[in-house]
MARDRENDO-285492 format. One record per residue (C-alpha): x, y, z; residue in three letters. Coordinates in steps of 0.1 Angstrom, whole numbers, plus 5000, padded with zeros to 4 digits. Each point is the difference from the previous one (the first is absolute). Layout:
BEGIN
+------+------+------+------+
:   px :   py :   pz : type :
+------+------+------+------+
:    X :    Y :    Z :  ala :
...
+------+------+------+------+
//
This chain:
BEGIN
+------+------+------+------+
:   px :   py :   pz : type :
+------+------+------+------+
: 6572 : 5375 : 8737 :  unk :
: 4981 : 5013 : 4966 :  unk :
: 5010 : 5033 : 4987 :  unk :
: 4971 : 5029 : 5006 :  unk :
: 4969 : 5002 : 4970 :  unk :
: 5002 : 5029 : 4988 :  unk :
: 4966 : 5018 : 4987 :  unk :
: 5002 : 4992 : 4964 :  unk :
: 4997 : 5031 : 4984 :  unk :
: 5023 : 5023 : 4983 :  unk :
: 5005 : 5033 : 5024 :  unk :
: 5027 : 5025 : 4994 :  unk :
: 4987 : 5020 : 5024 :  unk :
: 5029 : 5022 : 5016 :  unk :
: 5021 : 4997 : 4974 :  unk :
: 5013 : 5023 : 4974 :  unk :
: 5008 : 4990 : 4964 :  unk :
: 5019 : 5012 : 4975 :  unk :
: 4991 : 4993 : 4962 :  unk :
: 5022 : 5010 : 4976 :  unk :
: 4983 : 5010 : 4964 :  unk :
: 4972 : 5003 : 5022 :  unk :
: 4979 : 5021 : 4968 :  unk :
: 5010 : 4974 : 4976 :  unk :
: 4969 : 4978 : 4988 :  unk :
: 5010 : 4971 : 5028 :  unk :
: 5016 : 5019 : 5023 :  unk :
: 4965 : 5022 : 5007 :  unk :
: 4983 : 4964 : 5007 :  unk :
: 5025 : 4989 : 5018 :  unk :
: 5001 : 5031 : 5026 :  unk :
: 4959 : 4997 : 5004 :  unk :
: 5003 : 4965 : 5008 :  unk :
: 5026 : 5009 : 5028 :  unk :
: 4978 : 5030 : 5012 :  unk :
: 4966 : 4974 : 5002 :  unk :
: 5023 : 4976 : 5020 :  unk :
: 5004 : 5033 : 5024 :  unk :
: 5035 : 5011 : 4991 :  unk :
: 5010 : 5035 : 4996 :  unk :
: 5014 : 5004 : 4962 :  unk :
: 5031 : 5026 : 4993 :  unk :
: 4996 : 5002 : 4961 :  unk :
: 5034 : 5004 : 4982 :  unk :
: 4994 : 5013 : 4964 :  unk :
: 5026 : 5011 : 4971 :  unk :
: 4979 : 5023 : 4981 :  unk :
: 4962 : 4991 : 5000 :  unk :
: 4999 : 5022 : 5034 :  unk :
: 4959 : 5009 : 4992 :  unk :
: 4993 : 4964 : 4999 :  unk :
: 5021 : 4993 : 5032 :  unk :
: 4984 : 5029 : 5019 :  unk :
: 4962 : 4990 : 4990 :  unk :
: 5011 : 4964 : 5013 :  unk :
: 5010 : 5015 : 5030 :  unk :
: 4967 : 5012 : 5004 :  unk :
: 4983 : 4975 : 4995 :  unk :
: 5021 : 4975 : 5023 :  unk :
: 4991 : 5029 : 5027 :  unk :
: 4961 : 4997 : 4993 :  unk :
: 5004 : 4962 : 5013 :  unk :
: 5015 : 5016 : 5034 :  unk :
: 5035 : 4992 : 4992 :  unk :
: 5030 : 5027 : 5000 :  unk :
: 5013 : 5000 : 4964 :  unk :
: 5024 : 5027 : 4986 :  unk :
: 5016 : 5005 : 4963 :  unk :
: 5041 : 5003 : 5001 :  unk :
: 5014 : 5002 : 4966 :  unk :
: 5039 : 4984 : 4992 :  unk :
: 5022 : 4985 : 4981 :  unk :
: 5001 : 4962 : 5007 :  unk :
: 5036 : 5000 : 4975 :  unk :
: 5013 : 5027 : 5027 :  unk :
: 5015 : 4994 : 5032 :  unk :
: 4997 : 5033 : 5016 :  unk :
: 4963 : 5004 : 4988 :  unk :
: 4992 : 4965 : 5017 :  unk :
: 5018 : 5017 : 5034 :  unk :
: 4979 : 5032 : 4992 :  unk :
: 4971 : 4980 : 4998 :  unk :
: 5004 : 4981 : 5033 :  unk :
: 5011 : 5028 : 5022 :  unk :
: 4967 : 5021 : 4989 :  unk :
: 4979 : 4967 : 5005 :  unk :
: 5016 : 5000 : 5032 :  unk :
: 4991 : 5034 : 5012 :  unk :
: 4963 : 4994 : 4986 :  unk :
: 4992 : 4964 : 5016 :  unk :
: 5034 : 4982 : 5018 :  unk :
: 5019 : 4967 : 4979 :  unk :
: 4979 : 4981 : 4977 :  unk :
: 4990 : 4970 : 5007 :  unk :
: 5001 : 4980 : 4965 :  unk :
: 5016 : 5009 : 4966 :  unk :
: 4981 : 4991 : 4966 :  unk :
: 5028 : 5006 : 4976 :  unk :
: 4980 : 5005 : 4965 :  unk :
: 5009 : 5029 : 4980 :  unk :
: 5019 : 4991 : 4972 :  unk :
: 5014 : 5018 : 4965 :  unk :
: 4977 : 4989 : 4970 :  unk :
: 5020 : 5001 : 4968 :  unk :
: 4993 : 4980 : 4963 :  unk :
: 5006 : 4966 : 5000 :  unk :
: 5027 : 4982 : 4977 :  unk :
: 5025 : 4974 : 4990 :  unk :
: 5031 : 5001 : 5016 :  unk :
: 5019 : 5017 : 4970 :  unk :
: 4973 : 5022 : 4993 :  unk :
: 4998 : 5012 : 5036 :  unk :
: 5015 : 5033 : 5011 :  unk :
: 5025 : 4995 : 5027 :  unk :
: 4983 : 5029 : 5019 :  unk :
: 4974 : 4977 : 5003 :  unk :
: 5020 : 4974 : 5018 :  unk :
: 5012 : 5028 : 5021 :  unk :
: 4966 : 5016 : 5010 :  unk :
: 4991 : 4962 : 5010 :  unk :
: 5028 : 4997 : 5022 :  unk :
: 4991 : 5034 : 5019 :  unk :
: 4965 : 4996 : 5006 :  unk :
: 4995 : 4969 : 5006 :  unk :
: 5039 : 4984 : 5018 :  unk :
: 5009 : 5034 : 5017 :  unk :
: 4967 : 5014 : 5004 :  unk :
: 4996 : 4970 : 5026 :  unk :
: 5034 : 5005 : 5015 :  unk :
: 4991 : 5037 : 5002 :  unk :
: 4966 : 4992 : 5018 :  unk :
: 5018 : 4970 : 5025 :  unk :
: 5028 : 5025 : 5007 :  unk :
: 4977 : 5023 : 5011 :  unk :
: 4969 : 4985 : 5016 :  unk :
: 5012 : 4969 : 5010 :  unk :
: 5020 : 5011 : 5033 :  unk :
: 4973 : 5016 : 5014 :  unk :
: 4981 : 4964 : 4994 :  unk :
: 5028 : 4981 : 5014 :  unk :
: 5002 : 5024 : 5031 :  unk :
: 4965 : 4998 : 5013 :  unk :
: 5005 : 4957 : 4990 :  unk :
: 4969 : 4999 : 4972 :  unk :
: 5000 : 5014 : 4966 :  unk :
: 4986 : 4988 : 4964 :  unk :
: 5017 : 5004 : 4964 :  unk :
: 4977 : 4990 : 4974 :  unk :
: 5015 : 5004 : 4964 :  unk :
: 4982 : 5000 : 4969 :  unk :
: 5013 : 4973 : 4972 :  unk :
: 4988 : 4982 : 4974 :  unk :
: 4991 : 4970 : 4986 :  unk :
: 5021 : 5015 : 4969 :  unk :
: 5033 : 4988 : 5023 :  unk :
: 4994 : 4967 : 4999 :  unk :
: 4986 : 5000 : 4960 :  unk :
: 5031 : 5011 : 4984 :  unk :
: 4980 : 5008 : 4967 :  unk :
: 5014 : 5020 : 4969 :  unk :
: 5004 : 5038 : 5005 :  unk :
: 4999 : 4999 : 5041 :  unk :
: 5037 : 5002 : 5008 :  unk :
: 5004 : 5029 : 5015 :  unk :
: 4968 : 4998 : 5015 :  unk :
: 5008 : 4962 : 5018 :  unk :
: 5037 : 5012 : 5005 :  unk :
: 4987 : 5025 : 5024 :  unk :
: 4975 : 4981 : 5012 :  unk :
: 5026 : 4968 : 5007 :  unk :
: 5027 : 5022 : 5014 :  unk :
: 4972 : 5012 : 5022 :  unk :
: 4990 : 4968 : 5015 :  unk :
: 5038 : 4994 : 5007 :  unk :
: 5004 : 5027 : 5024 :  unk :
: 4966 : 4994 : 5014 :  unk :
: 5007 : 4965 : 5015 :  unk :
: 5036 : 5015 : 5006 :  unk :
: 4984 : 5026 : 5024 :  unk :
: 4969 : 4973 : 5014 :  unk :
: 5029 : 4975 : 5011 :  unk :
: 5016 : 5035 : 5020 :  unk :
: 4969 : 5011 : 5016 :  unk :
: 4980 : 4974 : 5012 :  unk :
: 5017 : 4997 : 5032 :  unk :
: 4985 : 5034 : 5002 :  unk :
: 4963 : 4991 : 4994 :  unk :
: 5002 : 5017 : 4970 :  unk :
: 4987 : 4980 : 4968 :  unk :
: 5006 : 5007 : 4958 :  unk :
: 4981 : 4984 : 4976 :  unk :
: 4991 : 5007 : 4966 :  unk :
: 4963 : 4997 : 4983 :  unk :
: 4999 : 4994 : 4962 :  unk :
: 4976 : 5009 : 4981 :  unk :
: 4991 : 4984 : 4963 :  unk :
: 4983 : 5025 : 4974 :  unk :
: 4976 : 5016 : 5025 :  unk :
: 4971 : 5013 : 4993 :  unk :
: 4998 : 5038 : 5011 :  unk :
: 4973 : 5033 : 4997 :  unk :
: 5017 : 5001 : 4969 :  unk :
: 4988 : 4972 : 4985 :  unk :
: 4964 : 5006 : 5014 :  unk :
: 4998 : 5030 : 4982 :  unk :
: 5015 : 4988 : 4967 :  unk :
: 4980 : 4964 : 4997 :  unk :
: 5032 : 4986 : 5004 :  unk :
: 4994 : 4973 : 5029 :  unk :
: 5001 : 4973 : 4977 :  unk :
: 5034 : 4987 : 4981 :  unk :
: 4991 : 4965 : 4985 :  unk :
: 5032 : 4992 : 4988 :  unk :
: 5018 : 5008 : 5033 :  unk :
: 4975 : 4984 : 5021 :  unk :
: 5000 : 4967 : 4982 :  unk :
: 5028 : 4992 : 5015 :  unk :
: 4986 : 5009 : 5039 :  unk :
: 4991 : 4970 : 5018 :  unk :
: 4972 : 5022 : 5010 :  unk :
: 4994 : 5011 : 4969 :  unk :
: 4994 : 5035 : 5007 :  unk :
: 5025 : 5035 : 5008 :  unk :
: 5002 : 5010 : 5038 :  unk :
: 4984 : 5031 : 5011 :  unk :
: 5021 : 5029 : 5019 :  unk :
: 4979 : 4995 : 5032 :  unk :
: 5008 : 4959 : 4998 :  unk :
: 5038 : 5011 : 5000 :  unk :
: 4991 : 5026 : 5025 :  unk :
: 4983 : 4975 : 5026 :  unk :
: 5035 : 4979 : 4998 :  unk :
: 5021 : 5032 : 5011 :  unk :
: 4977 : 5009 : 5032 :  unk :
: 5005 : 4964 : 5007 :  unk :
: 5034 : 4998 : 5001 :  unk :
: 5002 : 5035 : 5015 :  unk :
: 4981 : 4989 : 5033 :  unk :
: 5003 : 4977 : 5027 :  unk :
: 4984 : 4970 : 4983 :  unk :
: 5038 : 4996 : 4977 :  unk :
: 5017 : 5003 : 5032 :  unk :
: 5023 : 4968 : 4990 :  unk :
: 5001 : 5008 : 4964 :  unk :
: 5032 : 5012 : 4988 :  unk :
: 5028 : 5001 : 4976 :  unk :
: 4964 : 4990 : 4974 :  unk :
: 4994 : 5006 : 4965 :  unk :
: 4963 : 4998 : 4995 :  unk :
: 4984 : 4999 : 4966 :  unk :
: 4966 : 5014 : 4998 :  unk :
: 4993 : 4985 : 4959 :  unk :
: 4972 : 4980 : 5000 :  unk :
: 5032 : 4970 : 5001 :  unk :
: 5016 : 5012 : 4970 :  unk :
: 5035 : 4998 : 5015 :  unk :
: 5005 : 4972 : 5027 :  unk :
: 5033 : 5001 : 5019 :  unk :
: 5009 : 4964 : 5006 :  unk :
: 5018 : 4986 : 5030 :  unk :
+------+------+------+------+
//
């Protein structure tokens, strides 16, 4: 007997997502692109809380619920906060884009502060575990559920000054596939989508799209754009990725290639 066709397109209608550094320059397209598909967007934010609140608006202009919760992604009991007030605003989310992340200076290992390897552990290992701890019951409860973390191709690259950065990012994708080998059963999935040196507003407003020396060595010879990394999330957030799991998906033009 064949398995059903489903109608291939990407809908997240009736769902609710959660982005995390939702007013961050990746994070906004990311939480349009989920409101397009039809998902209603909570909007976690640190301190940008203007920029999360206008993107809240403008998510509700396409018809979708969207609200602005601001947290502390390093925090445990902010992350709880968070999810009891979503909660009382719209029921359980649906799907998790872990993205927010500290942003420090970049340097070699005995240059580097140790606070940065600390602040690298916190928001990007625990502020996972903080997220799966408290979304992912609800998921695991009601038998469907989405974590989508935000990596980099940085993780596999291993260049000069990026250690705290990759050890983060590395002790990230450990407890990741950790947690997609203990929820599955549940018809919950966690993958991560990693971006190369995207292309953002940013760089749209500087004239900075283009980076020869960085894209010569792209097999496509050009940088991503936000929305391309953007179109892989709402992907692997809907039903289309329903067999997709445990995943670590570079979105780089081919700049990294994990090799079987």
């Amino acid at each position: 007997m064949s398995a059903p066709v489903q109608d291939m397109k990407i809908d997240l209608t009736q769902r609710l997502a959660m982005v995390t550094g939702s007013s961050g320059e990746l994070g906004r397209v990311m939480a349009r692109t989920l409101g397009r598909c039809g998902a209603d967007v909570a909007l976690m934010y640190h301190r940008n809380r203007d920029g999360a609140v206008a993107l809240a608006d403008e998510i509700q202009k396409m018809g979708r619920r969207a609200r602005a919760f601001e947290a502390d992604v390093t925090d445990a009991a902010s992350i709880v906060a968070v999810r009891d007030a979503v909660r009382a605003w719209h029921g359980d989310a649906d799907i998790i884009i872990n993205n927010a992340v500290i942003q420090y200076a970049w340097r070699p290992v005995l240059e580097q502060p140790l606070d940065d390897y600390e602040s690298q552990f916190r928001s990007c290992v625990m502020h996972n575990v903080h997220m799966a701890k408290a979304f992912v019951p609800a998921m695991i409860a009601r038998g469907w559920g989405r974590v989508v973390a935000i990596s980099t191709e940085c993780a596999m690259q291993n260049q000069p000054s990026q250690s705290a950065y990759v050890g983060g990012k590395r002790g990230m994708d450990g407890v990741l596939r950790v947690l997609a080998k203990e929820v599955g059963q549940h018809g919950v999935t966690v993958n991560q989508v990693a971006p190369g040196w995207t292309v953002s507003n940013r760089d749209r407003v500087a004239g900075t799209e283009s980076q020869p020396e960085y894209e010569r060595g792209v097999p496509l010879r050009r940088r991503g754009t936000d929305q391309e990394v953007a179109n892989v999330v709402a992907f692997i957030a809907s039903d289309l990725a329903s067999f997709v799991t445990g995943a670590y998906i570079p979105v780089c033009g081919g700049n990294v290639m994990p090799t079987i």
